[in-house]
C-alpha positions in Angstrom: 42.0 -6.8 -22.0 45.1 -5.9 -23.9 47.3 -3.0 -22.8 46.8 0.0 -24.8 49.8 3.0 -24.9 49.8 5.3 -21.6 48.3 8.5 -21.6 51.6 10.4 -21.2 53.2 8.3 -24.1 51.0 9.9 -26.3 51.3 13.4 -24.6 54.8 12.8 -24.9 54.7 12.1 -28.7 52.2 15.1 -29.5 54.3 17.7 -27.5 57.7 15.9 -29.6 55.7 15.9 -33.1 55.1 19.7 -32.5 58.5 20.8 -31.5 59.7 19.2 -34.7 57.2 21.0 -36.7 58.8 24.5 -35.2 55.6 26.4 -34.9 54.9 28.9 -32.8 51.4 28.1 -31.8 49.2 30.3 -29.6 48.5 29.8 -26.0 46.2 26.6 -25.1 42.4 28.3 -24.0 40.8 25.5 -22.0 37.2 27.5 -21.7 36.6 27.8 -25.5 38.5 27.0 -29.7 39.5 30.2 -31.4 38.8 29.9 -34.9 41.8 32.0 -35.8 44.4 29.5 -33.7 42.8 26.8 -35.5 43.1 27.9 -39.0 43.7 25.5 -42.1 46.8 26.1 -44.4 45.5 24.6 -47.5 42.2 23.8 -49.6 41.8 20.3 -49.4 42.3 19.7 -53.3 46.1 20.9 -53.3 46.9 17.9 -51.0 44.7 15.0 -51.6 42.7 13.3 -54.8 42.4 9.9 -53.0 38.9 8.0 -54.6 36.6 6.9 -51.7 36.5 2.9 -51.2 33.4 0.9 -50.2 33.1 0.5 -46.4 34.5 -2.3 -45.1 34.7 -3.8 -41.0 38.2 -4.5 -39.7 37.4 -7.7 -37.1 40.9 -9.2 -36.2 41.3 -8.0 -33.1 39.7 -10.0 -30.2 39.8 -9.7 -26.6 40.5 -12.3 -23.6 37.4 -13.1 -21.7 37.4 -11.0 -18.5 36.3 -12.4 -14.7 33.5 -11.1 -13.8 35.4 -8.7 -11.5 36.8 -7.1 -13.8 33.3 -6.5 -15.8 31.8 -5.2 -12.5 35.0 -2.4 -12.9 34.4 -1.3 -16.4 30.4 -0.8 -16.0 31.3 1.3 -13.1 33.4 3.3 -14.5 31.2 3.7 -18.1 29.6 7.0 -17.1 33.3 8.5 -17.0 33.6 7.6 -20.6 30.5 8.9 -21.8 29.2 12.8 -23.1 27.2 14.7 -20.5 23.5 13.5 -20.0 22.5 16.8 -21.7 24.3 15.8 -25.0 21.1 14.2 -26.4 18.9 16.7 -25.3 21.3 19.2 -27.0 21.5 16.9 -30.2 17.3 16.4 -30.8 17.0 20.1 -30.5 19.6 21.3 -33.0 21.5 22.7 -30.3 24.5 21.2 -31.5 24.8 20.4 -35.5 23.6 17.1 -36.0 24.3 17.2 -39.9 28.1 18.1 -39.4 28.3 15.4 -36.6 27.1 13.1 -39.2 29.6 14.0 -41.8 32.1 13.8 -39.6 31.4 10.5 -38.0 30.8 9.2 -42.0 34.3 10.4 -43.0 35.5 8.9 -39.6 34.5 5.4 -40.5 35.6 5.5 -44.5 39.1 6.7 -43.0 38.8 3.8 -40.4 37.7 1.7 -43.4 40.7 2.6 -45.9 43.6 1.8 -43.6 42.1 -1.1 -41.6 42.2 0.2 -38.4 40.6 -2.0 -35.7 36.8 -1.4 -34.6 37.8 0.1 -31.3 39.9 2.8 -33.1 36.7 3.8 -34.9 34.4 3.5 -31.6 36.9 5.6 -30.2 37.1 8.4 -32.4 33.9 8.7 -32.4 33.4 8.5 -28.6 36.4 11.1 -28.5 34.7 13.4 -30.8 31.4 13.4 -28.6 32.8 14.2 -25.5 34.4 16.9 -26.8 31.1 18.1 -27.9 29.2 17.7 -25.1 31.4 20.4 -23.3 32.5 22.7 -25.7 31.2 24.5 -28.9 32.8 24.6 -31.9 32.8 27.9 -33.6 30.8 28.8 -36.9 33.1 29.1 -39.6 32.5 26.9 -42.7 32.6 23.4 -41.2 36.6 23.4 -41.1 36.2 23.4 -37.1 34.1 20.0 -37.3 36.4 19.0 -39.7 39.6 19.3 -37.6 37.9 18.0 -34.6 37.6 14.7 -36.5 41.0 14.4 -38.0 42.4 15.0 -34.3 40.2 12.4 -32.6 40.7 9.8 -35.2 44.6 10.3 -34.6 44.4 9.8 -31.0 42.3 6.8 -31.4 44.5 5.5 -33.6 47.9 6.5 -31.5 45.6 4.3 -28.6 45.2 1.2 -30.7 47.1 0.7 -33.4 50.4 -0.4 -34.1 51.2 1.5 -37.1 49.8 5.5 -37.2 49.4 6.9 -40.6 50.9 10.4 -40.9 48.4 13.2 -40.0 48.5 14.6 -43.8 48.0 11.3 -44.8 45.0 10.5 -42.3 43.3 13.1 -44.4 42.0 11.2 -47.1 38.2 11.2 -49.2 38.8 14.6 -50.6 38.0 16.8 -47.2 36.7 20.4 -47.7 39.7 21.4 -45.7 43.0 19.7 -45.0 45.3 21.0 -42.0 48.7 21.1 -41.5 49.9 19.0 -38.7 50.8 21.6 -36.2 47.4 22.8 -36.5 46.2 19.4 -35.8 48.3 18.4 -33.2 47.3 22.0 -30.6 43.6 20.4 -31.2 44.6 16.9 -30.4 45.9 18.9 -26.8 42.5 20.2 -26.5 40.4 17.3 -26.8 42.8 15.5 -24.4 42.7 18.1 -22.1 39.1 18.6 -22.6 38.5 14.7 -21.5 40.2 15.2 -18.7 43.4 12.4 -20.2 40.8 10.0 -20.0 41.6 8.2 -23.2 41.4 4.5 -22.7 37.5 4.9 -22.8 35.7 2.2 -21.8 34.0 0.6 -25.1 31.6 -2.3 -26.2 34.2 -4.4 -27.3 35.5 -4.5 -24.4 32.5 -6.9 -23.2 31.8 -8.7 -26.1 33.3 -12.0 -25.0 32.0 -11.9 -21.4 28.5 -11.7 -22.8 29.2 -14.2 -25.8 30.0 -16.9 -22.5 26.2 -16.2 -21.5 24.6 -17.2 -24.3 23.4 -20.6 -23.7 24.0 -21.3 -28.0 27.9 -20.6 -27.1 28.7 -21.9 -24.2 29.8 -25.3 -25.6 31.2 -23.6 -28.9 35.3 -23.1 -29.3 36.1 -20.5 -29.1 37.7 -19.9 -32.7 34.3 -19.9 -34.4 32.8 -16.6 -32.0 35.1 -14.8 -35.1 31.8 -14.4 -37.5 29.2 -13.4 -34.4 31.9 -10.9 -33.3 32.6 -9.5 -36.8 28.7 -8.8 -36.8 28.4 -7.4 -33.7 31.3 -5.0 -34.4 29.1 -3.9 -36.9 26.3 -3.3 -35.4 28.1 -1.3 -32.6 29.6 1.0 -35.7 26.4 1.0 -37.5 24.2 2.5 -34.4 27.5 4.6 -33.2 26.1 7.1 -36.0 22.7 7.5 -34.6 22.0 10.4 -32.0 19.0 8.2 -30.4 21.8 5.7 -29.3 24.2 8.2 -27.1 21.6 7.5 -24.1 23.0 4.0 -24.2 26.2 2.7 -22.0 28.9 0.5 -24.0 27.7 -2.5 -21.7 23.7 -2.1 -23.0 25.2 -1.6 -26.7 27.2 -4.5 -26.7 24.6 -6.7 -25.3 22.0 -5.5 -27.7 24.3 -6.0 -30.7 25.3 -9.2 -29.3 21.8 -10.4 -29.3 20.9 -8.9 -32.8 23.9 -10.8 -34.2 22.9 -14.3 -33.1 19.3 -14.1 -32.3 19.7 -15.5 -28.7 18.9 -14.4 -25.1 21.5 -13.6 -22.4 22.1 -16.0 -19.2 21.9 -13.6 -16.2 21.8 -15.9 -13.3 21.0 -14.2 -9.5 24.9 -14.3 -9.3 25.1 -11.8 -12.2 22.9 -9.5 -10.6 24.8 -6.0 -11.2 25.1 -7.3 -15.3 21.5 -7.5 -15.4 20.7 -4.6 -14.4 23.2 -3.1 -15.9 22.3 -4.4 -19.5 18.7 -3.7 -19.1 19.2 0.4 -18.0 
């Protein structure tokens, strides 16, 4: 698994970015978002008349096949990356607005799309921006509060896995209702960290992919230069589903595997040995 940034490196860079803004933001409120802290400074027009671009999957960056130790670890510790089990509930009742979740995930992935990020950095924002979600309520005020939500979570996803981070004017791209100045942006990037507890380096599908690919009796005697195409569709399929409400009931491992096995048409190897990955890919 390759080493993503520490969590305080990217504290570090926020709390720097905003000193050098010199703004005089209010007080961090932990229990709830304050529409008038979180204001825009400008309609999104003034700033940005980029032309949307056809979506396209970003699939260069693989993994190193983890022991089986190390898989053990990561399903273990899935339900610590995951929204609230009420989140659904919430979600198939209208409790929480489905249709701006939507829009935002959508913009999410064209942004993801435009500047080639990697397929984790899209999983991520969107597993950032669900979290978030699933413990706190965004207030009603035009769609601007979904809409910063999603510029700060795609920024911290991409601060975790990409090499090169687009400035946070320039991350707001696809004509926006609303575009935010980056002060603004960066006191909601504190809150969503804070509100996930720092636990940024979620765990994510991808992060099993070639584990499972080594139980599928098809590829065990393939090299492994030619998984590329079979992990290219699986990434997405992960994206694809990541949209759909009915799939938050599902751990990364049992999305993986699913999309794994949609993607070549075979069945998983789960020897006696491999009992705690059988059942965990079958929850």
């Amino acid at each position: 698994m390759p080493l993503r940034p520490s969590i305080s490196r990217i504290f570090i860079i926020t709390i720097i970015q905003m000193s050098l803004s010199h703004s005089h933001s209010t007080p961090l409120n932990s229990s709830s978002v304050s529409a008038a802290s979180l204001s825009c400074g400008e309609e999104a027009g003034e700033v940005v008349t980029w032309e949307p671009e056809p979506f396209s999957g970003h699939h260069d960056k693989y993994y190193p096949n983890p022991d089986e130790n190390a898989i053990s670890r990561l399903i273990d510790s899935e339900s610590h990356h995951m929204p609230l089990p009420d989140y659904l509930r919430r979600c198939q009742d209208r409790s929480v607005d489905v249709i701006s979740r939507q829009d935002s995930i959508n913009w999410m992935l064209k942004v993801h799309a435009h500047y080639h990020f990697s397929p984790v950095t899209a999983f991520l924002s969107i597993n950032y921006f669900d979290r978030y979600l699933s413990s706190y309520s965004l207030p009603q005020a035009n769609g601007w509060p979904f809409q910063l939500l999603s510029v700060a979570c795609l920024s911290l996803a991409a601060k975790m896995e990409e090499p090169q981070v687009p400035l946070l004017l320039d991350l707001q791209v696809f004509e926006p209702r609303f575009v935010f100045e980056p002060k603004t942006i960066q006191r909601m990037e504190l809150r969503v960290m804070a509100a996930l507890n720092w636990r940024l380096c979620s765990v994510t599908p991808f992060d099993y992919l070639h584990y499972f690919i080594s139980k599928l009796p098809s590829c065990s005697t393939r090299l492994s230069d030619s998984f590329s195409p079979i992990i290219a569709a699986s990434s997405d399929l992960i994206l694809n589903t990541s949209r759909v409400i009915d799939f938050l009931r599902f751990a990364p491992s049992t999305m993986a595997a699913a999309a794994l096995l949609c993607a070549t048409g075979d069945s998983l190897e789960c020897p006696a040995r491999d009992g705690f990955f059988h059942e965990s890919v079958n929850r």
